[in-house]
mmCIF file of the C-alpha atoms, coordinates in Angstrom:
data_MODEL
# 
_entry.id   MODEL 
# 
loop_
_atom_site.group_PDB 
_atom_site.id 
_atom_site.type_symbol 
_atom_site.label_atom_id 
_atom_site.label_alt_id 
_atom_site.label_comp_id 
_atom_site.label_asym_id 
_atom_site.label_entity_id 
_atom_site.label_seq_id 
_atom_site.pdbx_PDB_ins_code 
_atom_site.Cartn_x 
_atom_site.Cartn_y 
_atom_site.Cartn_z 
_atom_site.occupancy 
_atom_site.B_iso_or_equiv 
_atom_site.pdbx_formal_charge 
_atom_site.auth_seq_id 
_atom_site.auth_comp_id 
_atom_site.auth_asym_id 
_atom_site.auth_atom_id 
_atom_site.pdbx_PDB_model_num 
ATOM 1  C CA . UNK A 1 1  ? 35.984 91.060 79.072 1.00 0.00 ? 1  UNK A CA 1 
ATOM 2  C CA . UNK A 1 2  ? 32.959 89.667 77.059 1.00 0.00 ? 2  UNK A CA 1 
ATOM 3  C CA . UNK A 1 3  ? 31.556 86.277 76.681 1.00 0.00 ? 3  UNK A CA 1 
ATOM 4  C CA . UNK A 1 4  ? 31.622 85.136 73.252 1.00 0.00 ? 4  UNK A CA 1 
ATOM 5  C CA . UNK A 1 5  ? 29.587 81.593 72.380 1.00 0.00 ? 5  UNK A CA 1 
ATOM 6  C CA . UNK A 1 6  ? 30.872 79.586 69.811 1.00 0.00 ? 6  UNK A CA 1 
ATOM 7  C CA . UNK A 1 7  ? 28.032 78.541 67.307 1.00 0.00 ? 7  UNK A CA 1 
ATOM 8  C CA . UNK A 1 8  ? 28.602 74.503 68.608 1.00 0.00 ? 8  UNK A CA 1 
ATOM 9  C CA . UNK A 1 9  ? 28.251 75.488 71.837 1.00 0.00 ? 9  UNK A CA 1 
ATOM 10 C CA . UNK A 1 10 ? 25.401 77.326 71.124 1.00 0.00 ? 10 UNK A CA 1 
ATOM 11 C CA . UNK A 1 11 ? 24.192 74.006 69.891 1.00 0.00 ? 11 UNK A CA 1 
ATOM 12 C CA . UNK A 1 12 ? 25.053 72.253 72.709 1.00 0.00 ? 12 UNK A CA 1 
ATOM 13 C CA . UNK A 1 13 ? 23.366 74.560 75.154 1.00 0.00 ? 13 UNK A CA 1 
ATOM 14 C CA . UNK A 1 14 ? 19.963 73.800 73.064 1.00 0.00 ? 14 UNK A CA 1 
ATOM 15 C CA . UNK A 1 15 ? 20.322 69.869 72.794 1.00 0.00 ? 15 UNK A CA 1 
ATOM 16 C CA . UNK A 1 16 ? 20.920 69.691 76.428 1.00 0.00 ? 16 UNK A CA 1 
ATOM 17 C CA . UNK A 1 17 ? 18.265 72.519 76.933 1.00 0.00 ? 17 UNK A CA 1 
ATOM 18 C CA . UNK A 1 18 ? 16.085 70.132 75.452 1.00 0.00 ? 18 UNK A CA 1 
ATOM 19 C CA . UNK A 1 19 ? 16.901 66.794 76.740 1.00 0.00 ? 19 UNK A CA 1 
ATOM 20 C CA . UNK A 1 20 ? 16.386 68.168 80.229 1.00 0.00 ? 20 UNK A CA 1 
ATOM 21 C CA . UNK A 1 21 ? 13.375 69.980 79.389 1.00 0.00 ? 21 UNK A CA 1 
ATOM 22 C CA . UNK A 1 22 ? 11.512 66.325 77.925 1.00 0.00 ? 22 UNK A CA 1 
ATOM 23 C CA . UNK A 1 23 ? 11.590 64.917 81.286 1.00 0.00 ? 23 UNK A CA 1 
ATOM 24 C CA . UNK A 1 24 ? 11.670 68.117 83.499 1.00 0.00 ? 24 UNK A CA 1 
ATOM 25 C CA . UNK A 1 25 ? 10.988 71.957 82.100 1.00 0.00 ? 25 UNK A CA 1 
ATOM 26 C CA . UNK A 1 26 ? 11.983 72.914 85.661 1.00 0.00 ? 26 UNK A CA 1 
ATOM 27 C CA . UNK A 1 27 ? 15.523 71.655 85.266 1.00 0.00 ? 27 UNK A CA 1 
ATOM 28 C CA . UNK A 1 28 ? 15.760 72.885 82.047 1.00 0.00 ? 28 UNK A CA 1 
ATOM 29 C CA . UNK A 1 29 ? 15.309 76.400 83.427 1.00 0.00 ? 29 UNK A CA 1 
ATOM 30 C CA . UNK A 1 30 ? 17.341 75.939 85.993 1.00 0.00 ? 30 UNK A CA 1 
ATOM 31 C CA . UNK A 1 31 ? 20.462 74.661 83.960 1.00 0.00 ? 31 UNK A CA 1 
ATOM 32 C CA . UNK A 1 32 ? 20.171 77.403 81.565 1.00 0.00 ? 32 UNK A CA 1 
ATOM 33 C CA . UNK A 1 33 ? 20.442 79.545 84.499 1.00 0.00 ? 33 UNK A CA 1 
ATOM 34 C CA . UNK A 1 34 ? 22.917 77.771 86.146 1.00 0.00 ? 34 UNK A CA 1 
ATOM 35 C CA . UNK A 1 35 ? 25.191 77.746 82.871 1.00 0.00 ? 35 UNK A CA 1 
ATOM 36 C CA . UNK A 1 36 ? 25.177 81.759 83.132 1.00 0.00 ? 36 UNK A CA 1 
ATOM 37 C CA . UNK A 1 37 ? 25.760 82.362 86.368 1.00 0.00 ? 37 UNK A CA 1 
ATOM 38 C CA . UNK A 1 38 ? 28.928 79.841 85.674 1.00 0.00 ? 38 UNK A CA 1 
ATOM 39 C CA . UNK A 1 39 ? 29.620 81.581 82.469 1.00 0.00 ? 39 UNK A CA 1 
ATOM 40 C CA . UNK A 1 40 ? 29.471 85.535 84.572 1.00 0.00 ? 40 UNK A CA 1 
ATOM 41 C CA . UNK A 1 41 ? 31.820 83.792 87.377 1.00 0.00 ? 41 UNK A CA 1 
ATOM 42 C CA . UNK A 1 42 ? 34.244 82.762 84.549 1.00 0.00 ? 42 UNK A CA 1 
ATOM 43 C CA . UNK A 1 43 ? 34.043 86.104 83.255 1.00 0.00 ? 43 UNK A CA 1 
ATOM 44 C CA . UNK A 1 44 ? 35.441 87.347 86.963 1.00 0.00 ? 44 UNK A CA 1 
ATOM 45 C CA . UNK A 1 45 ? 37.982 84.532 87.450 1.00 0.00 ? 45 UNK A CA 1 
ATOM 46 C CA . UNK A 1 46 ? 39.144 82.898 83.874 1.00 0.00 ? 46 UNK A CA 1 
ATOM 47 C CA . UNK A 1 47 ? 41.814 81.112 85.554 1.00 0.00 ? 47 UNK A CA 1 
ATOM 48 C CA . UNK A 1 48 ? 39.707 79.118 87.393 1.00 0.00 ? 48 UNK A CA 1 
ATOM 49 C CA . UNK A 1 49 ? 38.965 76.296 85.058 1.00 0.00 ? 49 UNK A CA 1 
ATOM 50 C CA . UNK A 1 50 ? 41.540 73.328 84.341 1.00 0.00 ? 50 UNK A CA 1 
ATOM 51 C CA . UNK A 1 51 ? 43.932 73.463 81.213 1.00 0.00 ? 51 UNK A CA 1 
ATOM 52 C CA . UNK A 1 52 ? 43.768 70.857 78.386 1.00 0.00 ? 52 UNK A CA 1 
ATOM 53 C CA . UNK A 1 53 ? 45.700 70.643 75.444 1.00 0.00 ? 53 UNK A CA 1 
ATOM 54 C CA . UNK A 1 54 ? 43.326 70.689 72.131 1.00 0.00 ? 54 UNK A CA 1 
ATOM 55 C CA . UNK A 1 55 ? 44.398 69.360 68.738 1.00 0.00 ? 55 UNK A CA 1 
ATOM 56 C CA . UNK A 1 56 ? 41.812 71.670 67.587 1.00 0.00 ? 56 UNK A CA 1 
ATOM 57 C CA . UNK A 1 57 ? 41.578 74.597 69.608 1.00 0.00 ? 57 UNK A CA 1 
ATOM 58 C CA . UNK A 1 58 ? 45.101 74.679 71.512 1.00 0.00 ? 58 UNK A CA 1 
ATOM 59 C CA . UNK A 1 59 ? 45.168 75.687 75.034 1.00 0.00 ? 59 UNK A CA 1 
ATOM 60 C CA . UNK A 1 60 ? 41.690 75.237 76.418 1.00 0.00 ? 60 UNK A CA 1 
ATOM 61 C CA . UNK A 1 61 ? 40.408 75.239 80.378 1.00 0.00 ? 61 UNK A CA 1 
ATOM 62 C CA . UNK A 1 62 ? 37.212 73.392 81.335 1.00 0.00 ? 62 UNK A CA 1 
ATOM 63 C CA . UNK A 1 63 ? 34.868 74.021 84.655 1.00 0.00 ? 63 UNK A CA 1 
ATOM 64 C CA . UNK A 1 64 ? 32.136 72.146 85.742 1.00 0.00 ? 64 UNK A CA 1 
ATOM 65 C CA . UNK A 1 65 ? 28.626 74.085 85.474 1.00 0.00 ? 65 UNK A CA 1 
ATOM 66 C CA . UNK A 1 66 ? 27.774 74.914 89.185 1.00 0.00 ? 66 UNK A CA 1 
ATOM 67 C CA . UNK A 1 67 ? 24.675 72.767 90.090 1.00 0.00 ? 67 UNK A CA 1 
ATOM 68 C CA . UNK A 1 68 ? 25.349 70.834 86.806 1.00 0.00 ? 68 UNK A CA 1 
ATOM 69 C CA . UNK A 1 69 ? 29.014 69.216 87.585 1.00 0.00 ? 69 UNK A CA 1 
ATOM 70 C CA . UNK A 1 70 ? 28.149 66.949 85.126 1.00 0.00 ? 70 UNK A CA 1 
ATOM 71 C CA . UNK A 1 71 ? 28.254 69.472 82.520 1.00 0.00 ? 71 UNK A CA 1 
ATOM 72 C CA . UNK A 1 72 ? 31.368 70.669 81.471 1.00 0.00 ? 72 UNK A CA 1 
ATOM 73 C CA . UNK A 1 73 ? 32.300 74.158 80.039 1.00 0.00 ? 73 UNK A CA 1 
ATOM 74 C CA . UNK A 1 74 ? 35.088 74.226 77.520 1.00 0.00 ? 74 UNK A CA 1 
ATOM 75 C CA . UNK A 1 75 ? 36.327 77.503 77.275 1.00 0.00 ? 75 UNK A CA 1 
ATOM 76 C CA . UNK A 1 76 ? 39.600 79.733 75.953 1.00 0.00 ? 76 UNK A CA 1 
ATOM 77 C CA . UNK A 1 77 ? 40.281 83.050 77.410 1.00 0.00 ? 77 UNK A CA 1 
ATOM 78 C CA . UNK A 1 78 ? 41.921 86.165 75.603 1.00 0.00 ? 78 UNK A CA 1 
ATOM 79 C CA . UNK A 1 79 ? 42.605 89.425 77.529 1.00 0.00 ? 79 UNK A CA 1 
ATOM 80 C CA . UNK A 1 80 ? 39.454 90.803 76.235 1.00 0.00 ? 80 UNK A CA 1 
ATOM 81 C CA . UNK A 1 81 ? 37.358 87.816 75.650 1.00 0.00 ? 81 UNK A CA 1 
ATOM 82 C CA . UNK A 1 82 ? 35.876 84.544 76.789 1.00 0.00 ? 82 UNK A CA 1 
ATOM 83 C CA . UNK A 1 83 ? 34.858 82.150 74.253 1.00 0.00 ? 83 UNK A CA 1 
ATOM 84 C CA . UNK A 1 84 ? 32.805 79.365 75.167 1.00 0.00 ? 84 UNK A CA 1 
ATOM 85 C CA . UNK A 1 85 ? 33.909 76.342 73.129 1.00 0.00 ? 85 UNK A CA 1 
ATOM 86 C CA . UNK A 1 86 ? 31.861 73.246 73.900 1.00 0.00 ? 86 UNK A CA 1 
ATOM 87 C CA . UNK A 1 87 ? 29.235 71.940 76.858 1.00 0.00 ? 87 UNK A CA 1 
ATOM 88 C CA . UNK A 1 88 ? 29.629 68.712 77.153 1.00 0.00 ? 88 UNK A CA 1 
ATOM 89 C CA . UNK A 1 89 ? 28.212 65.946 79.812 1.00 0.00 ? 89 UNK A CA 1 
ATOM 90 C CA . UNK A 1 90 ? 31.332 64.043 81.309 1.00 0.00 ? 90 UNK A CA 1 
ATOM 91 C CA . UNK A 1 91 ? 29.461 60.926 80.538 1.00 0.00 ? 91 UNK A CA 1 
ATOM 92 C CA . UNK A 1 92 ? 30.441 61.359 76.973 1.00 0.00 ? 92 UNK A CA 1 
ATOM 93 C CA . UNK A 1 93 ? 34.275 60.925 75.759 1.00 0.00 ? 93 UNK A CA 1 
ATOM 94 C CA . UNK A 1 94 ? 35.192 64.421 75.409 1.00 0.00 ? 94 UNK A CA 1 
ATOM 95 C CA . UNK A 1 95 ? 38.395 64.464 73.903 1.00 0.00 ? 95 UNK A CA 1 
ATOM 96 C CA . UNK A 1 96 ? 37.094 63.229 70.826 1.00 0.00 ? 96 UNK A CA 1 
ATOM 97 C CA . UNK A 1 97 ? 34.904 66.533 70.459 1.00 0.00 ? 97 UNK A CA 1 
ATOM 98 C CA . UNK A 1 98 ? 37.927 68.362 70.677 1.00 0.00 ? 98 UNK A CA 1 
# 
């Protein structure tokens, strides 16, 4: 299986990238980090995250970023690939992203 990124959550990986790295490059570093190791252990176990319905994207599953819970991955699964969808901080109404 392979990890594709969508190009929004590319863009979300940067802004937050860059929001933690004003106040902290340290914690910038280590979310990025963080946000792969999640990605590799959703590579291994796909199943893991929780299902939501998407008007946009269908069936989707989301899964906390280890170290990060705060940061959610939004991700849909094929037999061959993983496609990251969105990041987004639970502060922020979610559903209307997707």
């Amino acid at each position: 299986m392979r990890l594709v990124r969508k190009p929004q959550a590319w863009r979300d990986i940067v802004e937050i990238g860059e929001y933690l790295g004003e106040a902290d490059l340290t914690a910038a570093d280590r979310f990025l980090d963080a946000l792969e190791r999640t990605a590799q252990t959703l590579l291994r176990s796909p199943r893991i995250g929780n299902l939501r319905i998407s008007e946009q994207f269908g069936v989707i599953r989301l899964h906390p970023i280890t170290g990060f819970e705060n940061y959610l991955i939004f991700y849909k699964e094929t037999a061959d690939e993983l496609t990251l969808i969105r990041i987004i901080h639970t502060a922020r109404d979610y559903t209307r992203f997707l």
